[in-house]
C-alpha positions as MATLAB code, in Angstrom:
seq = 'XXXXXXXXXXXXXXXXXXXXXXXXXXXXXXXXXXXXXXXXXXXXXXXXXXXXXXXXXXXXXXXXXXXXXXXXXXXXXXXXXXXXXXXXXXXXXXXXXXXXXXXXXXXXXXXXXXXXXXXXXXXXXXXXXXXXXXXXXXXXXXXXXXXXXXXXXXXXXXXXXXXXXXXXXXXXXXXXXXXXXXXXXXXXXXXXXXXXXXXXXXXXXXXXXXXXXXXXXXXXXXXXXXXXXXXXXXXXXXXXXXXXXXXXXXXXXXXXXXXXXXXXXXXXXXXXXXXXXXXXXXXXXXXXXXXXXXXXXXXXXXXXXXXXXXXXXXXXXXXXXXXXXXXXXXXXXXXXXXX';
ca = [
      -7.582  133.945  -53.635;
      -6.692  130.366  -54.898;
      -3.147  130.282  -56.352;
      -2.626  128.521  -59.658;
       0.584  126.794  -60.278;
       2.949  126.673  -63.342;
       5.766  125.406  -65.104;
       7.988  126.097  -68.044;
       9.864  124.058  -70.453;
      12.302  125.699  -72.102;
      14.566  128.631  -70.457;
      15.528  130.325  -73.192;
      15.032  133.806  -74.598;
      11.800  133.754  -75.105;
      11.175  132.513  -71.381;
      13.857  134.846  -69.969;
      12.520  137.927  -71.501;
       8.950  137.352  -71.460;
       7.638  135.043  -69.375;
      10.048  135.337  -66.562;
       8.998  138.952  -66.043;
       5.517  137.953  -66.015;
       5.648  135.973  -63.754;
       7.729  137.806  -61.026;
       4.407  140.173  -61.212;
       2.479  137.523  -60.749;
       3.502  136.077  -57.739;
      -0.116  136.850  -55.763;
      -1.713  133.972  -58.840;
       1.304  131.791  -59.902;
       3.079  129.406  -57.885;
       6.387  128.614  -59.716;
       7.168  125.191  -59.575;
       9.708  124.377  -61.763;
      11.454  124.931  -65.300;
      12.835  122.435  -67.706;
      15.498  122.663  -69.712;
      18.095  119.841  -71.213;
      21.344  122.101  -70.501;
      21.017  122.236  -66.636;
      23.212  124.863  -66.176;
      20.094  126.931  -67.782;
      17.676  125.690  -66.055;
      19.257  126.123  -62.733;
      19.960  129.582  -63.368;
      16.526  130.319  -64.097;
      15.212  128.694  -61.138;
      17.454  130.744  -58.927;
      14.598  133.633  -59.777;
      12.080  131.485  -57.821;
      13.182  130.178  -54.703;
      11.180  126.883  -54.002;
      11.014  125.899  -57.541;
      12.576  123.245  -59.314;
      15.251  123.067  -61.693;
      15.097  119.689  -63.995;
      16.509  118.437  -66.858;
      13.911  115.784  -68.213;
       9.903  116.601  -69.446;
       8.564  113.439  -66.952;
      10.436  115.179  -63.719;
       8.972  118.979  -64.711;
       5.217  116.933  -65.538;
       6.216  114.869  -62.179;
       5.517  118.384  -60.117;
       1.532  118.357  -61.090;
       1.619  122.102  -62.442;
      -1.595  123.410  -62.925;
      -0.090  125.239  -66.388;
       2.921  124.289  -68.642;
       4.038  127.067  -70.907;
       5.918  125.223  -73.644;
       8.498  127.616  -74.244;
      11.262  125.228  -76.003;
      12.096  125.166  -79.458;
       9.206  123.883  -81.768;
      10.843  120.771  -82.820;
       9.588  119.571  -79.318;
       6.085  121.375  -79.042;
       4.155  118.489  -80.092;
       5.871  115.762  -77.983;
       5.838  118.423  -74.768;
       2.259  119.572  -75.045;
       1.249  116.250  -75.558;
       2.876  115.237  -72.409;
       1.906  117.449  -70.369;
      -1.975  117.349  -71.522;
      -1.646  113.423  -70.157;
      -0.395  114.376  -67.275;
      -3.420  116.657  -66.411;
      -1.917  120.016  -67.131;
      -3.626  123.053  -68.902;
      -1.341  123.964  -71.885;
       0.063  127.364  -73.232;
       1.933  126.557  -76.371;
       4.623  128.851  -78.065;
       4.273  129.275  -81.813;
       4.377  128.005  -83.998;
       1.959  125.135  -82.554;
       3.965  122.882  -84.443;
       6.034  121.809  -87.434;
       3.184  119.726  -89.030;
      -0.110  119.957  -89.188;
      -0.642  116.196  -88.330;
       1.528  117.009  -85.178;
      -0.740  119.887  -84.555;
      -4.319  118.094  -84.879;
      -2.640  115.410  -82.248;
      -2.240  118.197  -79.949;
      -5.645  119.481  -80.480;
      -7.177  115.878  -79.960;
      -5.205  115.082  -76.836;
      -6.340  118.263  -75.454;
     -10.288  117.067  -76.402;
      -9.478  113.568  -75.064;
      -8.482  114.678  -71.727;
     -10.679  118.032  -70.907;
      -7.459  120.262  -70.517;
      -7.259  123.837  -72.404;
      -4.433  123.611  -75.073;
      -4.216  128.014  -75.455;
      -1.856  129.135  -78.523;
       0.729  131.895  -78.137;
      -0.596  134.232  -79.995;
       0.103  136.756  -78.226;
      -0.729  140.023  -80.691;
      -4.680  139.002  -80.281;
      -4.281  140.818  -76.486;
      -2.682  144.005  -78.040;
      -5.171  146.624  -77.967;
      -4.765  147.569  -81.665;
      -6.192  144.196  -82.605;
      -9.072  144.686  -80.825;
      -9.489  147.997  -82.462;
      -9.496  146.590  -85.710;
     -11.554  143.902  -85.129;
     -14.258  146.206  -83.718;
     -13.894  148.036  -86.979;
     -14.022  145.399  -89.309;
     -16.590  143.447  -87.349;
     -19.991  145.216  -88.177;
     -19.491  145.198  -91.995;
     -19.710  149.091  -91.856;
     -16.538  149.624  -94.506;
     -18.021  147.072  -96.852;
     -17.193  144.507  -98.577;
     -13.351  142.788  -98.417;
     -11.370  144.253 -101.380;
      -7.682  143.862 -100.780;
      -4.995  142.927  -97.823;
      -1.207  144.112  -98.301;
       1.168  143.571  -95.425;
       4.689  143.694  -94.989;
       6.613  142.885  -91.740;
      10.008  142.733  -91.373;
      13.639  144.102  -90.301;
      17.116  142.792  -89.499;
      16.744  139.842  -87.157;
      18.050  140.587  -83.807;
      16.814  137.711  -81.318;
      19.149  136.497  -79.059;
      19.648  132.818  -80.187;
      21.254  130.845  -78.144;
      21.584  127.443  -80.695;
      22.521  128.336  -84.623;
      20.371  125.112  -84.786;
      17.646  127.557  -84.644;
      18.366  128.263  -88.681;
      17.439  124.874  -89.335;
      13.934  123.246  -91.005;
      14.490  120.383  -88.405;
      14.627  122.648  -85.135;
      12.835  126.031  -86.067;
      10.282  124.668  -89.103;
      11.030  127.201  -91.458;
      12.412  130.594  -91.702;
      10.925  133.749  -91.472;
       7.427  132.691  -92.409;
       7.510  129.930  -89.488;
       8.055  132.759  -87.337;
       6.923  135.862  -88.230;
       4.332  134.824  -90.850;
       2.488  132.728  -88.085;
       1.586  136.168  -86.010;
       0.503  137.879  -89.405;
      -1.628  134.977  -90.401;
      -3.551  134.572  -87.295;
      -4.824  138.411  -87.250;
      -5.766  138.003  -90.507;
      -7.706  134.774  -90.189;
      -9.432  136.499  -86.943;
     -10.173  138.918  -88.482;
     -11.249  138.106  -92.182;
     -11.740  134.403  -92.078;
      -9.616  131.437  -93.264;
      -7.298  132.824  -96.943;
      -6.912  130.370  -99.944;
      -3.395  129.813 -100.697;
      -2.801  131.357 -104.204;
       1.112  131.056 -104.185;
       3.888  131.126 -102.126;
       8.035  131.989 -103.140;
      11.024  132.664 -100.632;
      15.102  132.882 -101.056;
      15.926  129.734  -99.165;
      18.623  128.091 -101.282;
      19.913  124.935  -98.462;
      18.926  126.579  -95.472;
      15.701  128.629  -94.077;
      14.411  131.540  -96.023;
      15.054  134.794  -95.365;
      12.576  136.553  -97.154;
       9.149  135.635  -98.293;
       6.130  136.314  -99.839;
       2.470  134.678  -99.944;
      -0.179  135.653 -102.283;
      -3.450  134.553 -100.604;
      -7.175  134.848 -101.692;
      -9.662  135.660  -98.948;
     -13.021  135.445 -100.809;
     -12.804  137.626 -103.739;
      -9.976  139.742 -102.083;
      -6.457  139.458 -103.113;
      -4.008  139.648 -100.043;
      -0.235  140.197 -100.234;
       2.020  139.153  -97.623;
       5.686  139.352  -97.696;
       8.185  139.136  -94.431;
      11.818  139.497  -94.227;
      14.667  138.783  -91.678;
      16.917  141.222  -93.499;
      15.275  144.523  -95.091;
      13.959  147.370  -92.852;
      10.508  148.904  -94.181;
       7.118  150.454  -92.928;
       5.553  147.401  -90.665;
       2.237  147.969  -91.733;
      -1.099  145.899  -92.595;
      -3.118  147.834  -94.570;
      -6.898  146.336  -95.493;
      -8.785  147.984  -98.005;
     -12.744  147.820  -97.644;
     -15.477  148.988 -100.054;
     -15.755  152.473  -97.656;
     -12.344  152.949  -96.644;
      -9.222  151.232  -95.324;
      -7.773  150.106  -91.915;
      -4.079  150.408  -91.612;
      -1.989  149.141  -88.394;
       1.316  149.369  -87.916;
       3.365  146.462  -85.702;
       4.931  149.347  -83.297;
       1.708  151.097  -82.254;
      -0.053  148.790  -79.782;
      -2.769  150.899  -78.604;
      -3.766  152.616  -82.415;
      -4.880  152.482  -85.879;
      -5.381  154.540  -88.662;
      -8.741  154.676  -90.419;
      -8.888  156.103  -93.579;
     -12.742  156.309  -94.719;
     -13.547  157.159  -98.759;
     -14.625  160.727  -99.613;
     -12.423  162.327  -96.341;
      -9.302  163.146  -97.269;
      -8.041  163.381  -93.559;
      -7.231  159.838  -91.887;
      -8.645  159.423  -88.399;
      -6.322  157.496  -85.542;
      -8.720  155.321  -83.250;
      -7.047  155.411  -80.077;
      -7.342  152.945  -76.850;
      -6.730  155.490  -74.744;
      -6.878  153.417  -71.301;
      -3.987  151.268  -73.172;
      -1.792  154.186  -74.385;
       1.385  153.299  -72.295;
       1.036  149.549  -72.778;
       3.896  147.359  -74.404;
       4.535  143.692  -75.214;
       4.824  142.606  -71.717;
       2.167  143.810  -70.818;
       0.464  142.052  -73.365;
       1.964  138.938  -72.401;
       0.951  139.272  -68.846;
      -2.544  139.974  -70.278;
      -2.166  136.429  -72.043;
      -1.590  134.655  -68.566;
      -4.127  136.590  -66.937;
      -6.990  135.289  -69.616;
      -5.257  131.611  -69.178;
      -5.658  131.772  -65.257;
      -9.288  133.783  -65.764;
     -10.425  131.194  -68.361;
      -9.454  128.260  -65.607;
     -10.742  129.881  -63.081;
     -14.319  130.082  -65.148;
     -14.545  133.353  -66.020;
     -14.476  135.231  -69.740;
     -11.275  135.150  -70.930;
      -9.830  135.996  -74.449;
      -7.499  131.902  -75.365;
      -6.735  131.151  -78.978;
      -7.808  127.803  -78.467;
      -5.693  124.981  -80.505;
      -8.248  124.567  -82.863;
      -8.321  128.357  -83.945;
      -4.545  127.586  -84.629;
      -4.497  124.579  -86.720;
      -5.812  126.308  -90.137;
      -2.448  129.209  -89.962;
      -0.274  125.354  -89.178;
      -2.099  123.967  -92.112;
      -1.736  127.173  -94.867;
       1.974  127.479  -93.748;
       2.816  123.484  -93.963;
       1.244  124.026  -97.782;
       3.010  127.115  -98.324;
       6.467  125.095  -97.908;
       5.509  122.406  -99.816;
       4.258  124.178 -103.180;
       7.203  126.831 -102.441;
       8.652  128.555 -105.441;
      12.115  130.315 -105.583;
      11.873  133.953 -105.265;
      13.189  136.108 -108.409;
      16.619  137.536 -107.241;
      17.889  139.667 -110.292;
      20.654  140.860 -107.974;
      22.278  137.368 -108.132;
      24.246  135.801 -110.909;
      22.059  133.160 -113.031;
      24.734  130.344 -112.407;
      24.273  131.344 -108.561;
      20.928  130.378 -108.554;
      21.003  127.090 -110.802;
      23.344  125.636 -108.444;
      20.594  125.411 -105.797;
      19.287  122.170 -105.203;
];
């Protein structure tokens, strides 16, 4: 069996909780080559978990190793620049969302990937969780009707390890919790319903990134409410209402759904019961595993760049038509200072 190399940029949480376990599993398909990362301390550390790869502090020296695959794992300030890159260089691509802080930055991405033949694969990481494949078996053969309404709401105190308060920024991060959260909510939904008209969008920033948000979106003659927070525990749940019934998922249960179907009062759970003990590694490693399959010309499930651009383009949209959120708990002067 051929072994496929691979690099990261970026050594940060997302590599060191994620990726780096991934990869330790994969050692029979990945050859480690090297990681990038500006503070070398970092990157050295992380290399230290692969003996024989390298530790380097500049994009050109990582690209300078001819990896097969660069995950770009760094913040998204420096997706677009990175991927870029790298795509030049004659490596296959797996991009951390959000794709990119723009959507220009996003369709240059895309196009470099065209221009040279290499696979530019998105992040999107909740497509491999077997729930999302449940519901887009469901959905898929127009049995529950037509569309009528989407409500979701994900959210909870933020907890991720940051390692830069930079992260809180527009400049570094894009955007609060919409640029982060919002990004995995809006690509199930697009997979599974189709591309949403932006109807309105309103958050809480006031000088900084927002906290909590909420999009009102029209997907054909369905109304869809999304709201996301960073600071106020409830119910994960996406709940789509069809003409027969409704499918309702909840972000914790990886391997289930509930189906709720008009006329039965008792709700049915559709179970993946060869994925029942799955988790979010295990996703992840699925996510490698279609990258290396897909390279290695087999069927593989990528969310290809282009599939991407249209959650980049509703979100850089949704920030620039942005209302302030109604906050009757704060004092009226409070909130006429902004700006």
């Amino acid at each position: 069996m051929s072994v496929t190399t691979i690099a990261i940029s970026g050594c940060g949480a997302v590599t060191h909780q994620y990726y780096l376990p991934m990869l330790e599993a994969r050692r029979d398909r990945l050859n480690v080559v090297g990681f990038h990362d500006p503070e070398t301390a970092r990157a050295n550390a992380t290399a230290a978990r692969f003996p024989g790869s390298a530790a380097v502090g500049k994009m050109d020296a990582l690209l300078a190793l001819k990896p097969d695959i660069v995950v770009v794992a760094s913040p998204p300030a420096a997706h677009a620049d990175q991927t870029i890159s790298a795509l030049r260089h004659g490596a296959h691509v797996l991009c951390e969302k959000p794709m990119a802080l723009t959507l220009a930055d996003a369709t240059a991405m895309a196009g470099t990937a065209d221009e040279h033949d290499r696979l530019l694969a998105i992040g999107m990481v909740r497509r491999h969780f077997p729930c999302s494949q449940i519901v887009e078996r469901l959905i898929g053969g127009g049995r529950l009707g037509a569309l009528r309404s989407v409500a979701v709401f994900e959210g909870g105190a933020f907890h991720w390890p940051i390692g830069d308060q930079r992260y809180f920024t527009r400049e570094v991060s894009g955007g609060g919790v919409l640029a982060d959260v919002g990004v995995h909510v809006l690509d199930l939904l697009f997979h599974w319903l189709g591309q949403a008209e932006l109807v309105a969008y309103e958050d809480d920033e006031m000088g900084g990134v927002e906290t909590n948000a909420r999009l009102t979106l029209r997907f054909g003659e369905a109304e869809g409410v999304v709201r996301m927070s960073r600071d106020w525990d409830r119910p994960n749940l996406i709940d789509l209402r069809f003409e027969q019934g409704s499918v309702q998922w909840r972000a914790d249960e990886l391997a289930a759904v509930t189906l709720v179907l008009d006329g039965d009062p008792k709700p049915l759970r559709i179970i993946d019961e060869t994925a029942t003990d799955i988790t979010f590694l295990d996703c992840i490693g699925r996510q490698l595993d279609a990258i290396i399959d897909h390279l290695a010309g087999k069927p593989a499930r990528i969310v290809r760049a282009a599939e991407a651009l249209p959650v980049v383009e509703l979100i850089e949209r949704a920030y620039r038509e942005r209302r302030l959120m109604d906050m009757p708990w704060l004092a009226p002067a409070g909130v006429a200072t902004h700006g």
